[in-house]
TORDREN-147126 format. One line per 10 residues: their letters; for each residue x, y, z of N, C-alpha, C. Coordinates in nm, 3 decimals. Last residue first. Example, Ala and Ser with C-alpha at 12.3 -4.5 7.8 and 13.67 -1.06 7.14 Angstrom:
<sites>
SA> 1.285 -0.225 0.708 1.367 -0.106 0.714 1.290 0.003 0.787; 1.319 -0.569 0.780 1.230 -0.450 0.780 1.320 -0.330 0.780
</sites>
This chain:
<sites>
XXXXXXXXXX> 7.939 28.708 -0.231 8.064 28.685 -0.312 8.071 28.617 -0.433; 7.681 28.767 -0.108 7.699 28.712 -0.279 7.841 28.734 -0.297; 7.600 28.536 0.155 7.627 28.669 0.074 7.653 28.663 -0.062; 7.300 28.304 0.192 7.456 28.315 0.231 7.476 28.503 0.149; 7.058 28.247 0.473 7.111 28.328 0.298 7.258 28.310 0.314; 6.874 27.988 0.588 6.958 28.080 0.617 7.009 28.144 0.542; 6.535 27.964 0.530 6.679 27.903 0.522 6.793 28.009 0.538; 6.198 27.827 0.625 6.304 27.984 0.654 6.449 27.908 0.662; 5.966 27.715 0.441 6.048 27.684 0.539 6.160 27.824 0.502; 5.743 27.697 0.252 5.762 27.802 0.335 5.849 27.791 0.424
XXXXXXXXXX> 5.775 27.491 0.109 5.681 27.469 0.159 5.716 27.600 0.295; 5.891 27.584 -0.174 5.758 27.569 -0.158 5.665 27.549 -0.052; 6.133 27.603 -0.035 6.055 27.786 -0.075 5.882 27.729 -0.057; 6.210 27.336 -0.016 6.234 27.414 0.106 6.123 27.571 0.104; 6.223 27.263 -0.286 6.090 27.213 -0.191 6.082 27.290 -0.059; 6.410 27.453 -0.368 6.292 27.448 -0.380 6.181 27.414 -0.332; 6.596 27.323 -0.245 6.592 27.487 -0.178 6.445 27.499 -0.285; 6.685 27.043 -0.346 6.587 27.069 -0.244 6.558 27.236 -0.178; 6.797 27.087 -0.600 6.606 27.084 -0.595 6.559 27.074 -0.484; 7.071 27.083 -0.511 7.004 27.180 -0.608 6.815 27.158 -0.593
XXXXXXXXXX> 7.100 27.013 -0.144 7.094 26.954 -0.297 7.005 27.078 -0.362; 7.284 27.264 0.043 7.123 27.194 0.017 7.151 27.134 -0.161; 7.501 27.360 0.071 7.434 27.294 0.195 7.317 27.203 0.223; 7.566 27.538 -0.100 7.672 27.441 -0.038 7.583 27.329 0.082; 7.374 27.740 -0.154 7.382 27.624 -0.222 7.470 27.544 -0.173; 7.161 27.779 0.157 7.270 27.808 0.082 7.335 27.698 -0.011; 6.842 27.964 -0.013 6.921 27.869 0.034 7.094 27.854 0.038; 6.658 28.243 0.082 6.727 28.170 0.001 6.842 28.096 0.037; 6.335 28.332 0.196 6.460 28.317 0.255 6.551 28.219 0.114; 6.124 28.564 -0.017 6.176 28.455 0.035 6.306 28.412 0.069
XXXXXXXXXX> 6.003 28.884 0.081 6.071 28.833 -0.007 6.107 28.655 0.084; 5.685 28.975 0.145 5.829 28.927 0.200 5.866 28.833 0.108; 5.592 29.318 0.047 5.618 29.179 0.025 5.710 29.090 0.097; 5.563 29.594 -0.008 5.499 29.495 0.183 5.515 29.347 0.154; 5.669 29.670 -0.204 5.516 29.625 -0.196 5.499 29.621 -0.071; 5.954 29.751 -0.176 5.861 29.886 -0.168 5.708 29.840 -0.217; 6.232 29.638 -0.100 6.097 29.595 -0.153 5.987 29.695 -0.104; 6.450 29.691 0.075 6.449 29.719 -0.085 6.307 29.672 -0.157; 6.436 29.561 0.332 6.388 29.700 0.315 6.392 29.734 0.185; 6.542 29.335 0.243 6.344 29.322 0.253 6.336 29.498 0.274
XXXXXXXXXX> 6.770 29.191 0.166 6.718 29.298 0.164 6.602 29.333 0.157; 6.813 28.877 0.175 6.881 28.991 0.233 6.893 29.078 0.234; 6.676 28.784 -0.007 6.626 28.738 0.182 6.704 28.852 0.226; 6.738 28.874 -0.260 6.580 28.906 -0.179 6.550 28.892 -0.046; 6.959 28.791 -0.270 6.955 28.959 -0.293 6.823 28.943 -0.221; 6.911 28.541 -0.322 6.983 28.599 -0.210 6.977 28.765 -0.195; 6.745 28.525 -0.511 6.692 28.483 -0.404 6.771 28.505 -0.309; 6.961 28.643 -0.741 6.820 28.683 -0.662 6.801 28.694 -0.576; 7.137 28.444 -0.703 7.197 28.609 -0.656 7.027 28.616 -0.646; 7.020 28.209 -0.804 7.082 28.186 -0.663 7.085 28.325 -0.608
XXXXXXXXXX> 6.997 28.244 -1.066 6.846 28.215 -0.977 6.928 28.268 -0.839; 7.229 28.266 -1.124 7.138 28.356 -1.153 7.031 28.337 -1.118; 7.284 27.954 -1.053 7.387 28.097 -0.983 7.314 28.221 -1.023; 7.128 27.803 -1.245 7.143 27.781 -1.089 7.153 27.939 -0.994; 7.220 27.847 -1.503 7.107 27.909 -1.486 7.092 27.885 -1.302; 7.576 27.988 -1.502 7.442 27.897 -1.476 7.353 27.891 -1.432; 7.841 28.031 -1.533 7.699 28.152 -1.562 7.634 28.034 -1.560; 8.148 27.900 -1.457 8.039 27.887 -1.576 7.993 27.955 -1.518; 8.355 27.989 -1.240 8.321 27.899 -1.267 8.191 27.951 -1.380; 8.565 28.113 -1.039 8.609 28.114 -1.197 8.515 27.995 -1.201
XXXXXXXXXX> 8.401 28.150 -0.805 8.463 28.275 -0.884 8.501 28.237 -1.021; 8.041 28.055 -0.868 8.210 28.048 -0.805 8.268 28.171 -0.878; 7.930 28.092 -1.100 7.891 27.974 -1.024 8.068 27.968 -0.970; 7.871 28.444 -1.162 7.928 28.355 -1.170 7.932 28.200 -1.034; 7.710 28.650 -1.147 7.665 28.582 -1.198 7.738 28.462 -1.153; 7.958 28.862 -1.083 7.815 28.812 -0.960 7.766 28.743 -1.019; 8.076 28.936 -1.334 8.155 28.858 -1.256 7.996 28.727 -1.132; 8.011 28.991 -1.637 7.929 28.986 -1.553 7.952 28.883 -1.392; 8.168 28.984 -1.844 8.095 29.137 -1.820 8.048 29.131 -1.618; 8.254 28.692 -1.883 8.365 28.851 -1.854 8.308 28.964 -1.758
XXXXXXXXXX> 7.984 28.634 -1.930 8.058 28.567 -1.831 8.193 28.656 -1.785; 7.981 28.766 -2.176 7.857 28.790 -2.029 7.975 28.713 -1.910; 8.187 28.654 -2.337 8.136 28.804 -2.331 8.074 28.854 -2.186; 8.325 28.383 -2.205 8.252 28.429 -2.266 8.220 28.604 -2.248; 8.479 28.265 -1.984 8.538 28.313 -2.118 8.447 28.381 -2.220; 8.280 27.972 -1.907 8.384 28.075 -1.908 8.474 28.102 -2.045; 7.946 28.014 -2.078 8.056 27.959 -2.082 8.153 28.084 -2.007; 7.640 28.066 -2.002 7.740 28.159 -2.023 7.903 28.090 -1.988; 7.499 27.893 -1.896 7.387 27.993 -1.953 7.500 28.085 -2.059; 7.465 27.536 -1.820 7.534 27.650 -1.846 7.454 27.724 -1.935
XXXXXXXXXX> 7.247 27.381 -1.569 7.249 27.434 -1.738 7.331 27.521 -1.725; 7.201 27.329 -1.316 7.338 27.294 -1.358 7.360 27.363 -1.525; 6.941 27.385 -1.235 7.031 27.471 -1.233 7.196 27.449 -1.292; 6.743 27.341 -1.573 6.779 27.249 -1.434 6.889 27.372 -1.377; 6.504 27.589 -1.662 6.572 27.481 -1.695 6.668 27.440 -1.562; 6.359 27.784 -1.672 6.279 27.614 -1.621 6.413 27.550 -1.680; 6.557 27.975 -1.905 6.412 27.973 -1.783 6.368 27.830 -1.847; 6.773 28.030 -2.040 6.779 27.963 -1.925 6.638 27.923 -1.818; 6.738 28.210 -2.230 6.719 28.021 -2.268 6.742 27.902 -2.150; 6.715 28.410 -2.119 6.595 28.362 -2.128 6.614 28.236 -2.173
XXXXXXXXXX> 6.918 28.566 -1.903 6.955 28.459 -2.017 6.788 28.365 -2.019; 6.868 28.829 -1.762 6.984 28.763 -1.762 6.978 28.670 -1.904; 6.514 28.810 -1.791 6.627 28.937 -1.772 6.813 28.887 -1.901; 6.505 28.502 -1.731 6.399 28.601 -1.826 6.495 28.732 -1.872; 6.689 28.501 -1.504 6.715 28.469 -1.625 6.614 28.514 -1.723; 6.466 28.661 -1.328 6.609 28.694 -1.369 6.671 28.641 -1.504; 6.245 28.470 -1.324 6.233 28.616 -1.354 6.381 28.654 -1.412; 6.346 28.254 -1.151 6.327 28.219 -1.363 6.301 28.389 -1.405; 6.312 28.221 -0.941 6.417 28.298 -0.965 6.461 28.334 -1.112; 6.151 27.914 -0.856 6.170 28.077 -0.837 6.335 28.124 -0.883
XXXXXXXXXX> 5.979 27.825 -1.220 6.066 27.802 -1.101 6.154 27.937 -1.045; 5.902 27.894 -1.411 5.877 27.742 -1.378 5.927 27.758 -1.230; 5.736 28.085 -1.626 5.770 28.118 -1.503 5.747 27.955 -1.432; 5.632 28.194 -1.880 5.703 28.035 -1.901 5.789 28.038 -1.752; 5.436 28.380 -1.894 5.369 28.235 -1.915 5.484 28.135 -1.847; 5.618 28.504 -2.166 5.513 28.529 -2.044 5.451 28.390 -2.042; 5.856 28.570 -2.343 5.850 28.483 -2.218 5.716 28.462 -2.127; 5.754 28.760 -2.518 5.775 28.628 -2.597 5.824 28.527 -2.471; 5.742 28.969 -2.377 5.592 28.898 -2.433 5.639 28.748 -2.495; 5.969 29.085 -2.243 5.884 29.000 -2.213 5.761 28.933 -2.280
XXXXXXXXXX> 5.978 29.307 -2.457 6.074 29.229 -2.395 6.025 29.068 -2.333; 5.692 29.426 -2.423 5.775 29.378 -2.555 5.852 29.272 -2.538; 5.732 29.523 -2.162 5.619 29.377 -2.202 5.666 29.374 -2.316; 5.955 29.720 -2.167 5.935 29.568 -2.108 5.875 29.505 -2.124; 5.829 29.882 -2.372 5.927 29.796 -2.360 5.948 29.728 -2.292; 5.579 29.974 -2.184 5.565 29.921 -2.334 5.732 29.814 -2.382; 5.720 30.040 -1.930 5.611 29.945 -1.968 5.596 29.885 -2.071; 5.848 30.309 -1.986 5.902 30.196 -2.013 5.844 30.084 -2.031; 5.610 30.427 -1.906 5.621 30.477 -2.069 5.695 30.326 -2.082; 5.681 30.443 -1.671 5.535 30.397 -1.687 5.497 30.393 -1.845
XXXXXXXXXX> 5.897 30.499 -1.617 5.900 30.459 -1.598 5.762 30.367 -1.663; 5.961 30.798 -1.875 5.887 30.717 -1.733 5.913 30.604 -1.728; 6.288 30.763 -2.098 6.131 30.705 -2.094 6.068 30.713 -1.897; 6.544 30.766 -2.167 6.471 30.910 -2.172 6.315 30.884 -2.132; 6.613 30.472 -2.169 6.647 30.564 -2.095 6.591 30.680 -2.048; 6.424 30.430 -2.452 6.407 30.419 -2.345 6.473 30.470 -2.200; 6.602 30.602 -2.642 6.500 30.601 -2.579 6.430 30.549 -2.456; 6.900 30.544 -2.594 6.875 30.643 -2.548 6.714 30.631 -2.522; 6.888 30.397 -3.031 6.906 30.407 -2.815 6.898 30.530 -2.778; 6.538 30.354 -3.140 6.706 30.391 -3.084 6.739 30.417 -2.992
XXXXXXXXXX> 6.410 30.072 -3.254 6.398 30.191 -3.157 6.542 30.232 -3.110; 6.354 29.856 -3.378 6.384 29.973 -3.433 6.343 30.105 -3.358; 6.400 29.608 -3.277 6.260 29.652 -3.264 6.218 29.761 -3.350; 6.633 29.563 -3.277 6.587 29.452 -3.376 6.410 29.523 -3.370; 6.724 29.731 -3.132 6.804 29.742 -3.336 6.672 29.667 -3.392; 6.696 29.701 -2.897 6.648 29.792 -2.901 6.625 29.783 -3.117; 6.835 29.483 -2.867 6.704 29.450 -2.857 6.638 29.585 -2.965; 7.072 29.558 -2.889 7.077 29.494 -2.984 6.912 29.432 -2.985; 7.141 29.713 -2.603 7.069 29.773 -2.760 7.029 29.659 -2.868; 6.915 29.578 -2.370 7.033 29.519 -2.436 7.039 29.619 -2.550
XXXXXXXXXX> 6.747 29.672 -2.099 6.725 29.651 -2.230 6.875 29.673 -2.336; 6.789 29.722 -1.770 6.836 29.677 -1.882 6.870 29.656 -2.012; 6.520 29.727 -1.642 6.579 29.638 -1.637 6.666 29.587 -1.729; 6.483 30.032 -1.687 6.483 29.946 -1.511 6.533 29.847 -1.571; 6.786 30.149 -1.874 6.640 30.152 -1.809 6.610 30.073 -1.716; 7.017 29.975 -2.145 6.937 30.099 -2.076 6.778 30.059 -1.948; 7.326 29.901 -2.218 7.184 29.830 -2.192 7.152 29.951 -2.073; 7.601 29.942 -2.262 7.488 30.014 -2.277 7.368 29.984 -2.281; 7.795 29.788 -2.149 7.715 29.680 -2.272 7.630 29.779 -2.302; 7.893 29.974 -1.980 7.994 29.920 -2.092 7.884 29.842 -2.237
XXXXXXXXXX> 7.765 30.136 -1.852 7.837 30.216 -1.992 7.948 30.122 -2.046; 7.439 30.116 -1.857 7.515 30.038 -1.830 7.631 30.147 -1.893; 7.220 30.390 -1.713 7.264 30.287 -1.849 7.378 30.195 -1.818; 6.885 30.492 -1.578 7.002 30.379 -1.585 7.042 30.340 -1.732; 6.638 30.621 -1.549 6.722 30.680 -1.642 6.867 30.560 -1.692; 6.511 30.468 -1.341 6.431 30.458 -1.451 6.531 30.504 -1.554; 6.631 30.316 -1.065 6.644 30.437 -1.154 6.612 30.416 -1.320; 6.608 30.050 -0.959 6.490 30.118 -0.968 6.520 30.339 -1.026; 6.842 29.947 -0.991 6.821 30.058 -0.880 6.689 30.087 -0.838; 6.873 29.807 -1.202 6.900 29.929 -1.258 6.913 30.038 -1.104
XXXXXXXXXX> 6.924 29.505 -1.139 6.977 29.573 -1.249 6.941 29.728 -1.245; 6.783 29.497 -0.887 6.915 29.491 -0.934 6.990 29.511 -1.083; 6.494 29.626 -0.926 6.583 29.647 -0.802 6.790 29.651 -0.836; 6.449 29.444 -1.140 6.473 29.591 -1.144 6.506 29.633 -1.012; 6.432 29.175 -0.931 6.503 29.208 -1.099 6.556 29.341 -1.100; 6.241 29.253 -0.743 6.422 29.252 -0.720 6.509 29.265 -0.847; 6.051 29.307 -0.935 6.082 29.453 -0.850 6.192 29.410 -0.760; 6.009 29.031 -0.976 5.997 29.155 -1.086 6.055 29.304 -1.011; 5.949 28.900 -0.751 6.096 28.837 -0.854 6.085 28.991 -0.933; 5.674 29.004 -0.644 5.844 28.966 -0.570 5.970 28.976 -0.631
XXXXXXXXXX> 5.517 28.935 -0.831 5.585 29.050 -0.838 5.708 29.077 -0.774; 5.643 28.632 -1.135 5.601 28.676 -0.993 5.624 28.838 -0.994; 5.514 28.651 -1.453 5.593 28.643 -1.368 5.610 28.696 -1.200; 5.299 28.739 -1.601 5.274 28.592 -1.530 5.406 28.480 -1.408; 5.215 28.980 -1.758 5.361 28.836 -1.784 5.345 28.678 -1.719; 5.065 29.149 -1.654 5.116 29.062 -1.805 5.196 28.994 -1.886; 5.081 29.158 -1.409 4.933 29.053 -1.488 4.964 29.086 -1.647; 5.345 29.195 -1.358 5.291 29.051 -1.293 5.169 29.030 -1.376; 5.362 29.459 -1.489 5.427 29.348 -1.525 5.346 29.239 -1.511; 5.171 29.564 -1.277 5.109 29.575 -1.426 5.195 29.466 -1.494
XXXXXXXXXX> 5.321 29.545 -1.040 5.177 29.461 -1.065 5.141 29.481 -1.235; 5.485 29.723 -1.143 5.535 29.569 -1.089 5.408 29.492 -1.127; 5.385 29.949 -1.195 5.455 29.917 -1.295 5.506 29.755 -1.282; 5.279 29.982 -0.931 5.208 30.013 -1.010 5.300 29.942 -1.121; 5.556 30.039 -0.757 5.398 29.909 -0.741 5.327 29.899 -0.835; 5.654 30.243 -0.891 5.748 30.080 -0.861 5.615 29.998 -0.820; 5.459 30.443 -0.857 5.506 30.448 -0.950 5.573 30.283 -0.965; 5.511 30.471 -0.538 5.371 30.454 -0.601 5.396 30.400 -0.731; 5.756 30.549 -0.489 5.714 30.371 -0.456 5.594 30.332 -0.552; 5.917 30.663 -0.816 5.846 30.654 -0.637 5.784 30.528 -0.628
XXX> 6.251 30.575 -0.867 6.089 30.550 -0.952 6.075 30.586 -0.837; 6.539 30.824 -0.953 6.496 30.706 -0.929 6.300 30.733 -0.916; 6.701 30.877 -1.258 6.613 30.927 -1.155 6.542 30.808 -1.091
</sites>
């Protein structure tokens, strides 16, 4: 079922002041992983709810699956700051929300870091991740779908936020689409093939 707006602002900002992760980045996250349908399951990795939740999270917490799925949105809260409590704080750089999501050993780290060898489980599961079509999961290319998912859909943002223009990586050295965000400059998006 999908969240009302009221409900998606409320649960974003409550993230943002307890995580410390942007709200922008937090409501494209769940934007893209679930829809903003609070019921969402994956049916291959069965990772449930707005953003996901892996079961093998769910084993180690001792919560069974399905619950969260079966959860408000506003119930889910408690599991996501779970999820998140052991990342809050560690928001270096834009698009570190996702990997938070995606591959937390990937947050602040350079974009060239492989996150997900080819050939790997995630790297199989998870084609749009990929740095090229047959290339590594790097923390780069999971920052990169964000910030492209975000310039290129501002009607999917249900704050009044403007999402930031994202760079195209063929065009800009890896650290300069940063200095480019930081200093508010407007870059052209590429698509996410």
């Amino acid at each position: 079922m999908k969240t009302t707006p009221e409900t998606r602002e409320a649960v974003v900002r409550e993230l943002e002041a307890g995580t410390g992760f942007p709200a922008k980045e937090l409501d494209a996250v769940i934007n893209l992983e679930s829809g903003w349908h609070w019921d969402a399951v994956n049916p291959k990795s069965k990772a449930e709810g707005l953003i996901q939740i892996m079961p093998f999270h769910l084993h180690k917490w001792g919560i069974a699956p399905g619950t969260v799925r079966r959860s408000r949105p506003k119930v889910q809260l408690q599991y996501i700051g779970r999820y998140f409590a052991p990342l809050a704080g560690k928001w270096k750089v834009p698009g570190d929300t996702y990997l938070a999501v995606a591959a937390p050993a990937g947050l602040g780290r350079p974009d060239s870091h492989v996150v997900y060898p080819v050939g790997s489980d995630a790297w199989t599961l998870n084609r749009i991740w990929r740095d090229g079509p047959d290339g590594p999961i790097t923390a780069g290319s999971i920052r990169a779908l964000l910030l492209r998912r975000m310039a290129s859909s501002p009607k999917d943002f249900g704050l009044g936020l403007q999402p930031p223009r994202a760079p195209k990586r063929s065009q800009i050295p890896a650290w300069g689409w940063l200095l480019a965000l930081a200093a508010g400059m407007a870059i052209v998006a590429q698509g996410d093939d």
